[in-house]
Each structure stands twice: as structure tokens, then as C-alpha cells.
C-alpha positions in Angstrom: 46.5 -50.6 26.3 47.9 -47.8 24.6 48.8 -50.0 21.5 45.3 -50.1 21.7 43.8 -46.9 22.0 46.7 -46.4 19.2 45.3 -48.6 16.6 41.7 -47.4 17.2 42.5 -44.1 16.6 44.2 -44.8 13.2 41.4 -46.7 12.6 38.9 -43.7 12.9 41.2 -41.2 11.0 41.2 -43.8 7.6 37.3 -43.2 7.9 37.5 -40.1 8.3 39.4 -39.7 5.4 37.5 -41.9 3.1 34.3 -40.3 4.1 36.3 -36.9 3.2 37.8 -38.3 0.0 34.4 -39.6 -0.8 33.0 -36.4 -0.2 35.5 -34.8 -2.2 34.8 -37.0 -5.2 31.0 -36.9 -5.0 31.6 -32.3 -4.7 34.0 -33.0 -8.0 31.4 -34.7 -10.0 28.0 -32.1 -9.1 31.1 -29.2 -10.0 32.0 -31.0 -13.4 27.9 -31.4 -14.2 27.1 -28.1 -13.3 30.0 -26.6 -15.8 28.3 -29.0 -18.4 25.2 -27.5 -17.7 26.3 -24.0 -17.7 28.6 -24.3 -21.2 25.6 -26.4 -22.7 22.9 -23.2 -22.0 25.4 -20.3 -22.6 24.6 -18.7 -25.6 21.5 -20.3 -26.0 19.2 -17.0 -24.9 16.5 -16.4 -27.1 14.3 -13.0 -27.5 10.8 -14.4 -28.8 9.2 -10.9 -30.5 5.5 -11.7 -30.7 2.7 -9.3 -31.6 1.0 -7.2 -29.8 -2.7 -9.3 -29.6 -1.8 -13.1 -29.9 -4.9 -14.6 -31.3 -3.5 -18.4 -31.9 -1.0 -20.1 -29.8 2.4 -20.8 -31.5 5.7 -22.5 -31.1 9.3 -21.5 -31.9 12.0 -23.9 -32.0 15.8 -23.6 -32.3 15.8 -22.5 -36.1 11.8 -22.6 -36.8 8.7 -21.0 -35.5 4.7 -22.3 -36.3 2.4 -21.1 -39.3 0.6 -19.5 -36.4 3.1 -17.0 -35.2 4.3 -16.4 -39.2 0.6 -15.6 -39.6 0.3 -13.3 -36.6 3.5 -11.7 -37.3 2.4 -11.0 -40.7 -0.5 -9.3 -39.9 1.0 -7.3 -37.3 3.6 -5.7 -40.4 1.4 -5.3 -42.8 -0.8 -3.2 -40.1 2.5 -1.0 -39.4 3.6 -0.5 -43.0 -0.4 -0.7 -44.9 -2.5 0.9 -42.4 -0.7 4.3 -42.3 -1.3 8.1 -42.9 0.9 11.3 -42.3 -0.4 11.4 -38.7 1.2 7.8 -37.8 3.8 7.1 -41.0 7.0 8.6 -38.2 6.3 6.0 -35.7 4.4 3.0 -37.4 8.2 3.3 -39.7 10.1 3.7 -36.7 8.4 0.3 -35.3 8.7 -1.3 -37.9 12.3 -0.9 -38.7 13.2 -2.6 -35.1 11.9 -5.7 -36.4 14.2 -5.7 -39.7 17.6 -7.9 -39.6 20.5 -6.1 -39.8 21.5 -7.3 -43.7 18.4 -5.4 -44.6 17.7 -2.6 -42.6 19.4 0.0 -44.8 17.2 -0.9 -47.7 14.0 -0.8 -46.2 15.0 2.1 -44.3 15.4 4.2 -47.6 12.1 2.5 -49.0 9.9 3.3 -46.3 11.3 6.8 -46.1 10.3 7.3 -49.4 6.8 6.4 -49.0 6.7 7.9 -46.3 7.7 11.6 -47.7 5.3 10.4 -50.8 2.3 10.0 -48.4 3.1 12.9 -47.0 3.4 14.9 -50.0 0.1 13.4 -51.1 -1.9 13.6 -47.7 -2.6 10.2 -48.1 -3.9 7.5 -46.1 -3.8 3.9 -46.7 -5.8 0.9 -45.2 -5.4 -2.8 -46.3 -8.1 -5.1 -45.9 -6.3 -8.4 -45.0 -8.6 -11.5 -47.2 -6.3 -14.4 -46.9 -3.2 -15.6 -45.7 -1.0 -18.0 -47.0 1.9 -19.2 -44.8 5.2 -21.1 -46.0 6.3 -22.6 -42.9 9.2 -24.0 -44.3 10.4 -20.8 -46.6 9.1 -18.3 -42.8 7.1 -16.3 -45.5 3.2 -15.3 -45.6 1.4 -14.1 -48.4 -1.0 -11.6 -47.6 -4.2 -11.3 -50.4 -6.9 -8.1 -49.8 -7.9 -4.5 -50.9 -6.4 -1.7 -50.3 -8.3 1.4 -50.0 -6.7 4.9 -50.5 -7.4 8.2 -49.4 -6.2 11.4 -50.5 -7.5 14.7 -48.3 -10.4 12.4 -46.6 -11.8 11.7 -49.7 -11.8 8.0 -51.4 -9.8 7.5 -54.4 -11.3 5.0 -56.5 -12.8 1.5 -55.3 -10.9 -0.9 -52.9 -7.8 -2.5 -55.1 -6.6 -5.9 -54.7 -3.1 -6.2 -53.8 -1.2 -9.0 -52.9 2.2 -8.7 -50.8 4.6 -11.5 -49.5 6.6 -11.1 -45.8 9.5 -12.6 -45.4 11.0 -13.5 -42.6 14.4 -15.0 -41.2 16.5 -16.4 -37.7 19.0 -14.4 -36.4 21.1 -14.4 -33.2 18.1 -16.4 -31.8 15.8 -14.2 -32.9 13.0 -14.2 -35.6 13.5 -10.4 -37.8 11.5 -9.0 -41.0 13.7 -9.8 -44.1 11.3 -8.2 -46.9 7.9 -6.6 -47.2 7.3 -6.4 -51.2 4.1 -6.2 -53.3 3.6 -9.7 -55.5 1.1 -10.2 -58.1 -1.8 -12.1 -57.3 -2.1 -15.7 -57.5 2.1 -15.5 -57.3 3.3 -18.3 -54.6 0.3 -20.6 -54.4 -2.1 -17.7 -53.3 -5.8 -18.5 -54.3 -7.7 -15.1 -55.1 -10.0 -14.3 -51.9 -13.4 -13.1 -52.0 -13.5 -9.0 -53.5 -10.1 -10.5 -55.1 -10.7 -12.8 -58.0 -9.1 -11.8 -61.2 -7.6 -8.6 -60.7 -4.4 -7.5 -61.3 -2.4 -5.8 -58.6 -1.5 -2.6 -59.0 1.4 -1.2 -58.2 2.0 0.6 -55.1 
């Protein structure tokens, strides 16, 4: 009887320590997926900058975003570094030199600082009329075609000009930054003259 009771016993304890060693295996593998899963998202945070009205929806990939948020982007820098005068030069500058990558920031710091002590000089004002835009999706730059009206002391200086200028972007540390804002000459990089535009030169800025 007590060979019995013995043998039954044993029995129970080699299921019990399957079910354990099962359990064991089964907590082994969910441990080893979720370490795949953690080492497969770590560094893989990204900071999407958009601007400040989104008018189209856009995507962004791993090492790409849409025509759409090039566009929109594009717009938003050339209102921060066009549309200026001495009353909001400090802070539309200041704005937009937290969007500039790192490799460029100390140029188009010194650029912008001398326009900005230019306009001030000057009491100028600024205002570009945005005509067309023409997005390279696959170079992340937009060419931006218009007129730009000055001001000097409230009073108009001259007609509307045309100007063209091209915004380069680039990825960096998962994030897309302002390479380059420069002034192009019309009909450069597959621009078509826009409406007010056709056939003018651009003058410098």
C-alpha cells in the first residue's frame, strides 16, 4: 500500500515538474521576444516637426517625407525668413534657426544676422507673395516662384519683384532640418514662371 501511495506520488511530482519546465520554457521564449522587440525599436524615435497650420495630409517614412509636407514646410520658412520687418526679424530668426541641421547652422546663422541688422538699418519690411511651388520629392527641395514687395519707412519701394528661391531640406537623427534657403533665378530647377512672374529676372536680395 505504501509502495503505492509511493509510486503515485512520484508520479505527480514528474508533472509537476513538466508543467513547471514547460512553463519555464514558454516564460523563456515571451522574455527572448520581448528583447527582440525592445532592441528592434530602440533608437528608432523620431521627432516629426510639421508647421504650424497643416493644410494637406502628409507622410514621412524612415529616410523620406511626401511632396505635401516639403510643400507645407516650405511655405512655413519662407514666411519666417520673407515676411519679416524690424519689429519681428529677432524672433522669426530665432525660429527659424531651430529648424537648421547642425552642419549648417553657423552659416545661416551669420546670413540671417546680416539681413537682419541690414533691415534694420534700412527700416525695412519685406513680404513675399508665394505663386508657385515646385517640389523635388526625391532631392527634399521646393522651389518657391512669387513677388516680393519691399518697404522702406511704410512707404512702397517700387512694384512687386519676382523672385525665385529654392529650400532645401535633409534627414537627420530621425528628424527632417532646413539645409539651405538661397535666392535662384527664375525658371532655374524646372520652375515654370507663375502668373505676375513671366520673364523677369530676379533680383538680387
Amino acid at each position: 500500500m505504501e509502495h503505492t501511495v509511493h509510486q503515485n506520488d512520484l508520479r505527480a511530482l514528474r508533472r509537476s515538474n513538466r508543467t513547471l519546465g514547460l512553463a519555464l520554457v514558454v516564460l523563456s521564449v515571451a522574455l527572448l521576444f520581448s528583447l527582440i522587440t525592445i532592441l528592434s525599436i530602440a533608437g528608432s524615435e523620431k521627432t516629426i516637426v510639421i508647421p504650424p497650420n497643416v493644410e494637406k495630409t502628409f507622410w514621412v517614412s524612415k529616410d523620406n517625407v511626401s511632396a505635401e509636407y516639403l510643400e507645407q514646410m516650405a511655405a512655413f520658412m519662407s514666411y519666417l525668413n520673407l515676411d519679416v520687418s524690424p519689429a519681428n526679424i529677432d524672433w522669426k530668426r530665432k525660429l527659424l534657426l531651430s529648424y537648421v541641421a547642425p552642419d549648417d547652422y553657423h552659416e545661416m546663422k551669420t546670413r540671417t544676422e546680416l539681413e537682419a541688422d541690414r533691415l534694420r538699418q534700412n527700416n525695412a519690411t519685406t513680404a513675399f507673395d508665394i505663386k508657385q511651388l515646385v517640389v523635388n520629392e526625391k532631392q527634399q527641395s521646393v522651389v518657391l516662384v512669387g513677388l516680393m514687395r519691399r518697404l522702406i519707412n511704410g512707404l512702397n519701394v517700387g512694384d512687386p519683384e519676382p523672385r525665385s528661391y529654392q529650400v532645401q531640406f535633409k534627414f537627420l537623427g530621425g528628424r527632417v532640418h532646413l539645409k539651405a534657403f538661397k535666392e535662384i533665378p527664375i525658371g532655374q530647377n524646372g520652375q515654370k514662371p507663375a502668373a505676375g512672374t513671366a520673364d523677369a529676372p530676379a533680383a538680387a536680395q
